[in-house]
VODREN-184192 format. One line per 3 residues: number of its first residue (from 1); their letters; for each residue x, y, z of N, C-alpha, C. Coordinates in steps of 0.2 Angstrom, whole numbers, plus 5000, padded with zeros to 4 digits. Layout:
REM VODREN-184192
NUM	A	X,Y,Z,X,Y,Z,X,Y,Z; ...
END
This chain:
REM VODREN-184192
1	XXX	5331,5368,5499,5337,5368,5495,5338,5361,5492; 5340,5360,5485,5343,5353,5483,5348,5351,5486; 5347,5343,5486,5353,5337,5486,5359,5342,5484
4	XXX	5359,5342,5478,5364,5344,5474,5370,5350,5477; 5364,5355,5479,5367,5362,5483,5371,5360,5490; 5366,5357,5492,5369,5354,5500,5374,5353,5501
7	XXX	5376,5348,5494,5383,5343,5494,5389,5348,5495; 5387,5355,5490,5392,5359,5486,5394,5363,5492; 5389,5366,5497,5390,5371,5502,5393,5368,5507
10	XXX	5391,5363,5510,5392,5360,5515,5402,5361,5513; 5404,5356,5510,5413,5355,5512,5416,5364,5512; 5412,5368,5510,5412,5375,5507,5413,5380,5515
13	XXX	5407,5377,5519,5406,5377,5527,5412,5376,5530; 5413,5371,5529,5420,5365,5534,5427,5369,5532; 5426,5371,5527,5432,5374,5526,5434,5380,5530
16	XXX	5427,5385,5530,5428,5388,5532,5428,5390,5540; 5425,5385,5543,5424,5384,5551,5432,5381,5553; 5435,5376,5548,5442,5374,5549,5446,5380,5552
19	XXX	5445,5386,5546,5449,5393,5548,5448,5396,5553; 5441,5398,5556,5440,5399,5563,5447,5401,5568; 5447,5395,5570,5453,5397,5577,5459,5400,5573
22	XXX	5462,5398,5567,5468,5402,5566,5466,5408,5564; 5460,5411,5562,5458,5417,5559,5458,5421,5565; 5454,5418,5573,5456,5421,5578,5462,5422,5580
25	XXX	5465,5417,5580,5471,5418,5585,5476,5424,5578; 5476,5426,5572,5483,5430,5570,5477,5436,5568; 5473,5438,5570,5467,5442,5569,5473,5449,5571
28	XXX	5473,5455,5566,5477,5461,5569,5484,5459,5571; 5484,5453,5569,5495,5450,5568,5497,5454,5563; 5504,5456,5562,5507,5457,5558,5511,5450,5555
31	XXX	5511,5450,5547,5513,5444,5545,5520,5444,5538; 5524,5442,5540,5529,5448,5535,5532,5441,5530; 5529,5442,5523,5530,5438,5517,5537,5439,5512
34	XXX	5541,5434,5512,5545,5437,5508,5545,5433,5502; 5543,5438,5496,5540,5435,5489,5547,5434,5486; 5547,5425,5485,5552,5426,5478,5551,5418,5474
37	XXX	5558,5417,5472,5557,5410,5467,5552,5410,5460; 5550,5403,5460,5544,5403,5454,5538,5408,5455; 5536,5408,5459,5530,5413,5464,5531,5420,5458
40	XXX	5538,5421,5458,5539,5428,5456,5537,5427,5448; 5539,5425,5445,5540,5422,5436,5535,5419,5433; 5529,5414,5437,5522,5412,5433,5517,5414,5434
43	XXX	5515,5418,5429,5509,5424,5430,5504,5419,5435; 5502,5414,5433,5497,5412,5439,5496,5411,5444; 5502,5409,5446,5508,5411,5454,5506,5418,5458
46	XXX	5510,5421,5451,5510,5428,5452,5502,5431,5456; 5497,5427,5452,5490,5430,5454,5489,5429,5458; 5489,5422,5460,5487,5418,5466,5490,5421,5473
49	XXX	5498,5423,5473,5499,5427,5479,5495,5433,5479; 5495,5436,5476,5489,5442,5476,5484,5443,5477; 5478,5437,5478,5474,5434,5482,5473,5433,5487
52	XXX	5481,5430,5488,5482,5426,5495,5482,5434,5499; 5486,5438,5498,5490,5441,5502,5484,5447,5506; 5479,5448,5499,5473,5454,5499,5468,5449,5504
55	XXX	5467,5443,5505,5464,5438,5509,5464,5439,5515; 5473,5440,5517,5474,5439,5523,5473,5446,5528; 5474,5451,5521,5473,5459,5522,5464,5459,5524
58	XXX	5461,5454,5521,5451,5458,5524,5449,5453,5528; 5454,5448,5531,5456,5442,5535,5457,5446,5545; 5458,5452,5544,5461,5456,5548,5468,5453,5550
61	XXX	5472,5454,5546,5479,5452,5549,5483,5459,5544; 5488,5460,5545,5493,5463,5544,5497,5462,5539; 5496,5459,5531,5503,5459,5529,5507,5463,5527
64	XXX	5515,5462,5527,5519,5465,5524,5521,5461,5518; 5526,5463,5511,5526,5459,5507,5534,5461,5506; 5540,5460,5507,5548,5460,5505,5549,5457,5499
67	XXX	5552,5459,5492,5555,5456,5488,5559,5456,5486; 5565,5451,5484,5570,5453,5479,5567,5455,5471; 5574,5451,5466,5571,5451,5460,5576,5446,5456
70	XXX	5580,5441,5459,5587,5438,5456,5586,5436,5449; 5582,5433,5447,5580,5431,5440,5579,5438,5435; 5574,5443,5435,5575,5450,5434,5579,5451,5432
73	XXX	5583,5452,5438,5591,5456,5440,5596,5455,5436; 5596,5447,5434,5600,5445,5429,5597,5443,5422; 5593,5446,5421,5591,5446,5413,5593,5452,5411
76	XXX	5592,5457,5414,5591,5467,5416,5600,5469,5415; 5603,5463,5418,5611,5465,5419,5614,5462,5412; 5612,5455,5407,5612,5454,5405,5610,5457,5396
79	XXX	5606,5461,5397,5604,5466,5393,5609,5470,5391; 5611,5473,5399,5616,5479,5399,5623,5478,5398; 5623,5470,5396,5630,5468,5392,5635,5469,5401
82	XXX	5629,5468,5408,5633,5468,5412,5633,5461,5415; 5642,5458,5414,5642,5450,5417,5639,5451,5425; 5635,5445,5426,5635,5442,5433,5640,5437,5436
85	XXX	5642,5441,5441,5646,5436,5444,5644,5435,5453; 5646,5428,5456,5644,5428,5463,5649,5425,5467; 5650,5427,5473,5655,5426,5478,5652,5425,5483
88	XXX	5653,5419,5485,5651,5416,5493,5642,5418,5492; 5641,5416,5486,5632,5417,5487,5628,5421,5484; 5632,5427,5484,5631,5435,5485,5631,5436,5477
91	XXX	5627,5442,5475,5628,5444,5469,5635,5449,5469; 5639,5449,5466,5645,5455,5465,5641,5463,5460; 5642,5466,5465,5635,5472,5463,5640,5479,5463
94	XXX	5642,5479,5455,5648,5486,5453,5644,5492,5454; 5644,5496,5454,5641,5504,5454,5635,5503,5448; 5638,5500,5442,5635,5502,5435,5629,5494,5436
97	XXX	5631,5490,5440,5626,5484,5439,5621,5487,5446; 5623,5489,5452,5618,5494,5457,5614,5498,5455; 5614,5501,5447,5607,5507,5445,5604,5500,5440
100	XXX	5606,5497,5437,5602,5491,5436,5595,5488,5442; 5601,5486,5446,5596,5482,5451,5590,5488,5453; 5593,5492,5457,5588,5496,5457,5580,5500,5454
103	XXX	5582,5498,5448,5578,5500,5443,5573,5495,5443; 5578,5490,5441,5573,5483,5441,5568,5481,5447; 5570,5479,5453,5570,5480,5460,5563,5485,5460
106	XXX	5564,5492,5460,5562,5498,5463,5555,5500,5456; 5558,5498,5450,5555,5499,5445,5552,5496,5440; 5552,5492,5440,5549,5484,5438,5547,5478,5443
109	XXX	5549,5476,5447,5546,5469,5450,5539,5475,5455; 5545,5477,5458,5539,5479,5464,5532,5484,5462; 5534,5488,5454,5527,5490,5451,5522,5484,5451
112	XXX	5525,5478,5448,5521,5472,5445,5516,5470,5452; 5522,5470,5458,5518,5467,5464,5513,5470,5465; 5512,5477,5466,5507,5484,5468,5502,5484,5463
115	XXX	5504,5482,5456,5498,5485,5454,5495,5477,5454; 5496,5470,5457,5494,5464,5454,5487,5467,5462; 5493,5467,5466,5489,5469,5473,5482,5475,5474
118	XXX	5484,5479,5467,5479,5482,5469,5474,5481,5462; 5474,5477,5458,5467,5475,5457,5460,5472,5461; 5464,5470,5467,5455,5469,5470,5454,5475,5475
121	XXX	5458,5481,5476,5457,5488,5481,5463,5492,5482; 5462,5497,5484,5468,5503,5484,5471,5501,5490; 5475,5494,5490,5478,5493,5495,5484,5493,5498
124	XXX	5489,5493,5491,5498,5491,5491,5500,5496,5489; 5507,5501,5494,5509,5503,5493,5517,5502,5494; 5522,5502,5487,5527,5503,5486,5532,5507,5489
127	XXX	5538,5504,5492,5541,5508,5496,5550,5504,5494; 5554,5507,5494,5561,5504,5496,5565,5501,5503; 5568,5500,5505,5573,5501,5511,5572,5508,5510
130	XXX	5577,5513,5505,5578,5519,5506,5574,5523,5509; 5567,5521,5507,5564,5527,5509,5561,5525,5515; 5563,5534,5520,5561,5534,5528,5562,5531,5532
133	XXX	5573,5530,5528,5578,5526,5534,5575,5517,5533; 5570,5516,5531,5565,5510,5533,5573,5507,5532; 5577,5504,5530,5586,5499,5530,5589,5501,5531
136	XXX	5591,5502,5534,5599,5503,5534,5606,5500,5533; 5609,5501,5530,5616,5496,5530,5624,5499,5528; 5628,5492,5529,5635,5494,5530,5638,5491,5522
139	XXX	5643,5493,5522,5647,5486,5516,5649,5481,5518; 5645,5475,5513,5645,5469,5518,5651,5467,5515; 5658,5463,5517,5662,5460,5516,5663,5453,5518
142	XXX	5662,5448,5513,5662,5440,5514,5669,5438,5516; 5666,5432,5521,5676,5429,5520,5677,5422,5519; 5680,5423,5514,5683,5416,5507,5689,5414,5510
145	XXX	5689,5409,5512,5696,5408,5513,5700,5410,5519; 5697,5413,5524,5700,5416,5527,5703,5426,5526; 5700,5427,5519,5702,5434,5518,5694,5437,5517
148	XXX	5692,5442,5517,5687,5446,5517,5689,5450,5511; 5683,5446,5506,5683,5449,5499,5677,5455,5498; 5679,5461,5493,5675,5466,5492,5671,5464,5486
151	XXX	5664,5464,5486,5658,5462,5481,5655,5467,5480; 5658,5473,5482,5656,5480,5479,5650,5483,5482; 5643,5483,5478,5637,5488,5482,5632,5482,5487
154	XXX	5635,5477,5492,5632,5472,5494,5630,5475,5502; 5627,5476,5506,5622,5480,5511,5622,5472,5515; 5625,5474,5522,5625,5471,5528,5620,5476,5533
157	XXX	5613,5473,5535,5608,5478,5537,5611,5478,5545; 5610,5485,5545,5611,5489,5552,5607,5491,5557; 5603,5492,5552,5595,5495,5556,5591,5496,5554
160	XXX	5585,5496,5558,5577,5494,5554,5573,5500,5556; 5570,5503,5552,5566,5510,5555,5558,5508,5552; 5555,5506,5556,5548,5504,5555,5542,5508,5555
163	XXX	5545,5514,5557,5540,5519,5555,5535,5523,5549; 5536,5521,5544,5534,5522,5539,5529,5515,5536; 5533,5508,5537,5529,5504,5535,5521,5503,5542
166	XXX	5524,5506,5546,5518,5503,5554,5512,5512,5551; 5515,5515,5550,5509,5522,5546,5506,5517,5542; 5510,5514,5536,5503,5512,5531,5500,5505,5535
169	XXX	5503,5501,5538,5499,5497,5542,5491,5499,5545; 5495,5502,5551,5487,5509,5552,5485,5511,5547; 5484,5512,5542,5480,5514,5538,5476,5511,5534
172	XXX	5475,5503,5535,5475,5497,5531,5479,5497,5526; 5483,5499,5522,5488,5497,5517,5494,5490,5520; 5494,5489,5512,5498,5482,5512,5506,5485,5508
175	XXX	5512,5485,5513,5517,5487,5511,5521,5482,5507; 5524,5486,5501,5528,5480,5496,5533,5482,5499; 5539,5480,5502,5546,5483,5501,5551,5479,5498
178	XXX	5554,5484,5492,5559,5483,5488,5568,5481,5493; 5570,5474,5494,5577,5477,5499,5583,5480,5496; 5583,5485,5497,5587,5490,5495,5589,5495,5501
181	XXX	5595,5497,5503,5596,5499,5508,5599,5505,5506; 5600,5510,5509,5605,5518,5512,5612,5514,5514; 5615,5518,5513,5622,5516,5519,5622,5520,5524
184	XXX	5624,5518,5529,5625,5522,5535,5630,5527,5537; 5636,5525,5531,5645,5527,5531,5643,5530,5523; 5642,5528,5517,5645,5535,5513,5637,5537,5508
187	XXX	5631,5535,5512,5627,5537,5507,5626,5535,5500; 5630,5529,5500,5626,5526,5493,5621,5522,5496; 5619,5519,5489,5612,5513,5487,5613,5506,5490
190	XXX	5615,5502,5494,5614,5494,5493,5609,5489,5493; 5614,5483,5490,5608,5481,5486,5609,5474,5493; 5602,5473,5496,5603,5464,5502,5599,5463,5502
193	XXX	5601,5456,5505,5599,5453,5502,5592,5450,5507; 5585,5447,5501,5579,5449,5502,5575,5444,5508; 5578,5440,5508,5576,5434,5514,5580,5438,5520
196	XXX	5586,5440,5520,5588,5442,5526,5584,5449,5530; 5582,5456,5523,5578,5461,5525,5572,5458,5526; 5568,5453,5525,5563,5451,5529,5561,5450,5536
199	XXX	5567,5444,5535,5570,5442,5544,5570,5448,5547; 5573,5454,5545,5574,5460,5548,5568,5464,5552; 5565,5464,5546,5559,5467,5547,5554,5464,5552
202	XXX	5554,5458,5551,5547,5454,5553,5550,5454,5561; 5558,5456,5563,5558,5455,5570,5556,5461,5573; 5559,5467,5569,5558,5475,5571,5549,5476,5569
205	XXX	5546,5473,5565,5536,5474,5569,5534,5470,5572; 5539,5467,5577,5537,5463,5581,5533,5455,5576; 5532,5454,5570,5527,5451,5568,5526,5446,5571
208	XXX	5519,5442,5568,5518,5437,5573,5521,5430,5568; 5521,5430,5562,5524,5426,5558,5528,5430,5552; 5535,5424,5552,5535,5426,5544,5538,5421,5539
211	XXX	5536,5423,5533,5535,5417,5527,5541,5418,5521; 5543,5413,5521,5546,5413,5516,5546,5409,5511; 5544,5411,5504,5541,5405,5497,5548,5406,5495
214	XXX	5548,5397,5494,5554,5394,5491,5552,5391,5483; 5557,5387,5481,5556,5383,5476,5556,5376,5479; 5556,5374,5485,5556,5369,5486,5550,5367,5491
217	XXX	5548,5363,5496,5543,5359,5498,5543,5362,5504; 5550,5362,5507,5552,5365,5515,5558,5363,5515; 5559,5362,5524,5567,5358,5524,5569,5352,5523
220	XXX	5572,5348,5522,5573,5342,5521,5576,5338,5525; 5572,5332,5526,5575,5328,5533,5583,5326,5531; 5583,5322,5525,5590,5320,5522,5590,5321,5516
223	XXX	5591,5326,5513,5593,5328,5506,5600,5326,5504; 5600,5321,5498,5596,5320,5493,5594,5313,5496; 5593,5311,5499,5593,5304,5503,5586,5302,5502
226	XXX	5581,5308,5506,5574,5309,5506,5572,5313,5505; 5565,5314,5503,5562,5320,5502,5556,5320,5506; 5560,5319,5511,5553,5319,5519,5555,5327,5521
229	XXX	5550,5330,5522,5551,5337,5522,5549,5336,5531; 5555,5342,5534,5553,5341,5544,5548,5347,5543; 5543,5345,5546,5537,5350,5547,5537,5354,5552
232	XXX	5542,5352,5556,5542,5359,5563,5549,5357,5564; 5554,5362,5568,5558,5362,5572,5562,5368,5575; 5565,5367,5583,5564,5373,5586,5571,5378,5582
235	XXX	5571,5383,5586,5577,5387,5586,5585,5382,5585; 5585,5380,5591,5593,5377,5592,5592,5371,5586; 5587,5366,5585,5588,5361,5580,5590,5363,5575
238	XXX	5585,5369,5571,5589,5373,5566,5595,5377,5565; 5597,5380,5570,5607,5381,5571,5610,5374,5569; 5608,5367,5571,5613,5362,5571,5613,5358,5564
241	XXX	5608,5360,5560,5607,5360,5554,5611,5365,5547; 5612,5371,5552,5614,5375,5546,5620,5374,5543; 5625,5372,5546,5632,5371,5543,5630,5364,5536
244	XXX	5625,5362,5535,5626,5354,5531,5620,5359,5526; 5619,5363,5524,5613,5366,5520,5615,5368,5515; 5611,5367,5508,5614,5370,5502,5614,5377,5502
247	XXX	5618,5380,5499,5620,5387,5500,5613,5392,5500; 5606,5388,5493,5601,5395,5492,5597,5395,5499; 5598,5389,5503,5595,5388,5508,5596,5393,5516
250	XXX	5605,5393,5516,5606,5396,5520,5604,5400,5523; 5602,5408,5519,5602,5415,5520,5590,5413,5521; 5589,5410,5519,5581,5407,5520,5583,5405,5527
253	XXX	5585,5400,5529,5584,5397,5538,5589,5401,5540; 5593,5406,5539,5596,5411,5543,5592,5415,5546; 5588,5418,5542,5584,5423,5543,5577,5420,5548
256	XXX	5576,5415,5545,5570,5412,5551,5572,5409,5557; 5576,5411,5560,5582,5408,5565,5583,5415,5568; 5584,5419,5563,5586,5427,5567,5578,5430,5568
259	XXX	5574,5428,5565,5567,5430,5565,5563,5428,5574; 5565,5421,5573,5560,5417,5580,5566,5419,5586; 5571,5421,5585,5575,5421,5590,5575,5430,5592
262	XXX	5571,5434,5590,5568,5439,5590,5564,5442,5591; 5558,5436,5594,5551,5438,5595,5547,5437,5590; 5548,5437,5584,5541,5433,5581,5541,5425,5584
265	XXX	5534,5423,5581,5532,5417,5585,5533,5411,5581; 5531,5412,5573,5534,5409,5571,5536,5411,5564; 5542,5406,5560,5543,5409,5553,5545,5402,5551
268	XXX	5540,5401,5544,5537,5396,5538,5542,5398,5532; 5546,5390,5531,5546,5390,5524,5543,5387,5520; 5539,5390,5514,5534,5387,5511,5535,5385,5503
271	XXX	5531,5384,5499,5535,5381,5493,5527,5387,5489; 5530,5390,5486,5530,5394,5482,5525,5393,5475; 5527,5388,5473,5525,5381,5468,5518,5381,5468
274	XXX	5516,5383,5474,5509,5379,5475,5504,5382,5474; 5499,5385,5473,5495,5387,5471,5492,5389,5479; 5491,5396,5480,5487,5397,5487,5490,5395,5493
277	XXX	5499,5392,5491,5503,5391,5497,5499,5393,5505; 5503,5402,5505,5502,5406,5511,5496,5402,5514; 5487,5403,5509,5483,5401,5513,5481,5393,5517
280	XXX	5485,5391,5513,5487,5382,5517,5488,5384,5523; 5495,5385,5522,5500,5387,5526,5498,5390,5533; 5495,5396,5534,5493,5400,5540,5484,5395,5540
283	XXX	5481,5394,5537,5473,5393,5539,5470,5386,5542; 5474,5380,5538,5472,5374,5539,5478,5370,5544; 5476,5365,5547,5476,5361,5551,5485,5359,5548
286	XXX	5485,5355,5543,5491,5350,5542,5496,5356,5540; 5495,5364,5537,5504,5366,5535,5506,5364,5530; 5509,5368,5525,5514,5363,5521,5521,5363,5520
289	XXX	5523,5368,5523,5529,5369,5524,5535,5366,5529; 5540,5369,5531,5543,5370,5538,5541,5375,5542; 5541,5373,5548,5540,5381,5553,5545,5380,5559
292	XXX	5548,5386,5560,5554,5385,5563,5551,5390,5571; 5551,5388,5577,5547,5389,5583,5553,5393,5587; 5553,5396,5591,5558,5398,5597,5558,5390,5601
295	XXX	5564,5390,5605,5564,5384,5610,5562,5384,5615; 5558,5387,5618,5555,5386,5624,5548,5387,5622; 5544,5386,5614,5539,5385,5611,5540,5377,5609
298	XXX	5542,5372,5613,5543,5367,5609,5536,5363,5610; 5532,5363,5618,5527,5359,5618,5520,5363,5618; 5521,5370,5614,5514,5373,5613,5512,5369,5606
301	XX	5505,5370,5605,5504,5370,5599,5503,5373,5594; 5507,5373,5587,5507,5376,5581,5502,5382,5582
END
């Protein structure tokens, strides 16, 4: 073999020996991804999760893949001469903006994701909350002020029926799901919110991690002070954080909070931004995100 080749295989090697123990240790884990942000809107983003995700899938791990569609949603409502408006965070979601989203959501993002996914094999298969019970929810009502205000078709999840998506898992398939939920009380569509339906998820498959792509780096030790991002902290340090958090943050480290405090082991927030994020993130040594641990995981290792 040349000089030349030697060079090229060798770091090529390294790389891959790096992956080793983490390829052991989440080998047949389930790992529950919630796609959003830039990730969603730069086709090379776009590809590259797609990669990652089918990677992790011949990798022998388990992914599931959760998405919203907020930038969508209000292009699509915008179209339809229908204002966007938000309360306490929340999208305000009328009956006539709910068959929007759905469409979009159920008919657009999530085809894009299945069919990106399934250029490299017959892998991804599209599914909603709705279908086979997988959500369930109530009507969620915010409180402003002290009053509890109505935002219309907005889905407080109630229940997780994992039945359908653990079928396509056994079966090797990589599930997309749309958050979109049933109600529980009058049988309409709602529409919730898609960091939270993750968390939801990734506790009722038991998973072993779950991710969340941002638009930013991770969490921040002192925003806007610093941009030193904290690379691990437990359960309770995250609670004592969450009241000082900017709002799009919230429902993100809510739900990794409600994830680790319900048996997953860990849940990462990642930065979306990055090209091949997930596979940093889960394979190599440094991470590049946050990872939020259970507290009595404080002195195991990552």
């Amino acid at each position: 073999m040349s000089t030349t080749r030697k060079h090229t295989a060798l770091p090529k090697a390294q790389i891959l020996i790096e992956a080793l123990p983490w390829l052991t240790r989440h080998h047949g884990k389930t790992v529950v991804i919630k796609f959003g942000g830039n990730a969603m809107v730069d086709e090379d983003l776009k590809a590259a999760f797609a990669q990652d995700v089918v990677f992790l899938r011949h990798a022998g791990l388990k992914p599931v893949v959760v998405h919203g569609g907020g930038p969508q949603i209000s292009r699509a409502l915008d179209k339809a001469g229908i204002v966007s408006e938000f309360k306490a965070g929340l999208r305000v979601t009328t009956e006539d903006a709910m068959d929007v989203v759905r469409m979009v959501l159920a008919g657009q993002v999530q085809r894009e994701l299945v069919g990106l996914l399934n250029q490299h094999g017959p892998f991804a298969v599209g599914l909603t909350g709705e279908d086979a019970h997988t959500i369930t929810a109530t009507r969620h009502q915010p409180e402003i002020d002290g009053e509890f205000v109505d935002i219309g078709r907005v889905g407080e999840i109630t229940e997780i029926d994992t039945g359908a998506i653990e079928a396509l898992l056994a079966d090797g398939r990589i599930p997309v799901v749309s958050s979109i939920a049933r109600s529980q009380d009058d049988h309409h569509v709602y529409n919730v919110n898609a960091d939270t339906a993750a968390a939801a998820l990734a506790a009722a498959l038991d998973a072993e991690t779950l991710m969340v792509l941002t638009d930013v780096e991770g969490l921040y030790e002192d925003w806007p002070n610093s941009d030193e991002v904290i690379s691990r902290l437990t359960a309770s340090q995250l609670e004592k954080l969450l009241p000082d958090l900017s709002s799009g943050m919230v429902p993100k480290m809510e739900g990794c909070l409600h994830a680790v405090r319900n048996g997953v082991t860990t849940a990462r927030v990642i930065d979306g931004r990055v090209q091949h994020s997930i596979l940093l993130e889960i394979f190599t040594d440094e991470g590049i995100g946050t990872m939020v641990v259970p507290d009595e995981q404080e002195g195991d290792a990552a």
